[in-house]
N, C-alpha and C positions, 0 to 999 in steps of 0.2 A: 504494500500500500504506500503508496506516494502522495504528502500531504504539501500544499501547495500553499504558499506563506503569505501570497496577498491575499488571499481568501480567508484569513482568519481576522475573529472578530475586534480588528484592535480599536474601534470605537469603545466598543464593550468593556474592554480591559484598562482603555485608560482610566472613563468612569470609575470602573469598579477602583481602582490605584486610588483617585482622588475622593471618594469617599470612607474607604479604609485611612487615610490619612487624617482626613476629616477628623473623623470618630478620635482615632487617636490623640488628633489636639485637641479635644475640646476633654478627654476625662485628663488629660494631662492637665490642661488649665485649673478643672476643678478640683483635683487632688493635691494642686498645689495651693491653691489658695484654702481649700477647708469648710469647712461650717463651723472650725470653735466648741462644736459639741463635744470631742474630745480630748481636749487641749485642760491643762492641769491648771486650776484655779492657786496662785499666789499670793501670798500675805497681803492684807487687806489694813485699812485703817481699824484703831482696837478704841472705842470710845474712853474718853478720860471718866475719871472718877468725880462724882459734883461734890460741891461742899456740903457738908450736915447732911450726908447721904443720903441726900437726894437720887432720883431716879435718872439713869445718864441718857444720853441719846447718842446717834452717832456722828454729829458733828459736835459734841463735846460742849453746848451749853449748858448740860446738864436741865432740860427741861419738857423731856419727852422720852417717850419709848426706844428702844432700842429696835431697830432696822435690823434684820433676816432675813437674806433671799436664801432659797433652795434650789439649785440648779441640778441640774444630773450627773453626775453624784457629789456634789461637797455645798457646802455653806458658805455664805458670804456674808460678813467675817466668819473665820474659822477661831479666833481667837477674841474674846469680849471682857473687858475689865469691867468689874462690879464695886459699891462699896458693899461690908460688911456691914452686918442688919439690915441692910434696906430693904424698899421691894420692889420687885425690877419688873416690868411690862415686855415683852418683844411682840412685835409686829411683825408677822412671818406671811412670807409672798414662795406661795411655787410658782417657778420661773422653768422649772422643768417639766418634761412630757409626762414621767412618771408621778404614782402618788406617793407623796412625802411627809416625812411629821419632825416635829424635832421635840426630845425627851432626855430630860436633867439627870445626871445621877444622884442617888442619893447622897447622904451628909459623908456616907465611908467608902466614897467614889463606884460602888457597885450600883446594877441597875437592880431593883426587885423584882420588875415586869420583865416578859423577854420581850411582850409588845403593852407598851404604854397606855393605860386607857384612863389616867388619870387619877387613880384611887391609891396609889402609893408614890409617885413619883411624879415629879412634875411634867406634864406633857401637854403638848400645841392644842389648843381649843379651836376646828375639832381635833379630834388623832389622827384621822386618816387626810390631809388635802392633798386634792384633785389638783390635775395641772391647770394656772393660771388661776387660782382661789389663793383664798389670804385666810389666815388663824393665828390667835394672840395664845400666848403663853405668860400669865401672872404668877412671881417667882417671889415668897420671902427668902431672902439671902442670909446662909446661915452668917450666924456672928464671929465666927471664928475666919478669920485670913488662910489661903488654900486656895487651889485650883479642883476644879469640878469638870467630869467629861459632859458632854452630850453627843448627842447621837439623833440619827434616824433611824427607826426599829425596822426599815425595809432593805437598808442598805448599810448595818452595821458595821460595817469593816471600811466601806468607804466612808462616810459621812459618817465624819467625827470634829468635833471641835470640844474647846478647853473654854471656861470661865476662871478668870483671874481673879479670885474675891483680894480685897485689899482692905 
């Protein structure tokens, strides 16, 4: 058999060439730029401490709740200064797809609940928020200076953060 080389389809083939090319730039474009959704959340601002421990916020006038996003998977601050006796407000925002909660350890840094629901340990009012809902957590701060973990009971090992009581 004898195949005959102007007769092949090289319209066809260039096509096909520049559409395979195509395709290629364009997951190259978006794999290099990303979506962020996996990219490692980094130290964030930690609110000060108010005078006559008062209740902090996170730009540090001390005269509001404390700010909490939950993204997929970590907290934003991971780290939050408190004073000692107070009692501390957070206003908590999932900013992630999944459903999130954020839950205090107790006074001897262990959790009681494995999942929080509020009756021994302090947890996000409600316990379970839906992605893009909002839930407050009201926290008396024990009196004694120490750090405190928290956590989300859905994603324990990633989503953790520390309170700083002072």
């Amino acid at each position: 058999m004898k195949i005959d080389i102007a007769k092949l389809p090289v319209v066809e083939a260039v096509v096909g060439f520049f559409i395979v090319v195509t395709i290629v730039t364009f997951i190259g474009a978006f794999s290099a730029t990303g979506s962020g959704a996996d990219e490692a959340v980094s130290g964030s601002a930690t609110p000060r401490e108010t005078p006559q421990g008062g209740t902090p916020s996170p730009d540090g006038d001390g005269a509001g709740p404390i700010a909490v996003t939950m993204n997929d998977n970590s907290f934003d601050p991971e780290e939050v200064t408190v004073s000692a006796g107070s009692t501390v407000t957070f206003d908590i925002t999932n900013d992630g797809g999944a459903i999130h909660n954020m839950h205090i350890a107790g006074p001897d840094g262990d959790y009681t609940e494995d999942f929080c629901d509020g009756s021994a340990d302090p947890c996000s009012d409600p316990d379970r928020v839906r992605a893009g809902d909002k839930a407050s957590l009201n926290w008396e701060v024990p009196a004694s200076p120490g750090e405190v973990g928290f956590r989300c009971d859905f994603h324990p090992q990633q989503m953790t953060g520390t309170i700083t009581i002072e």
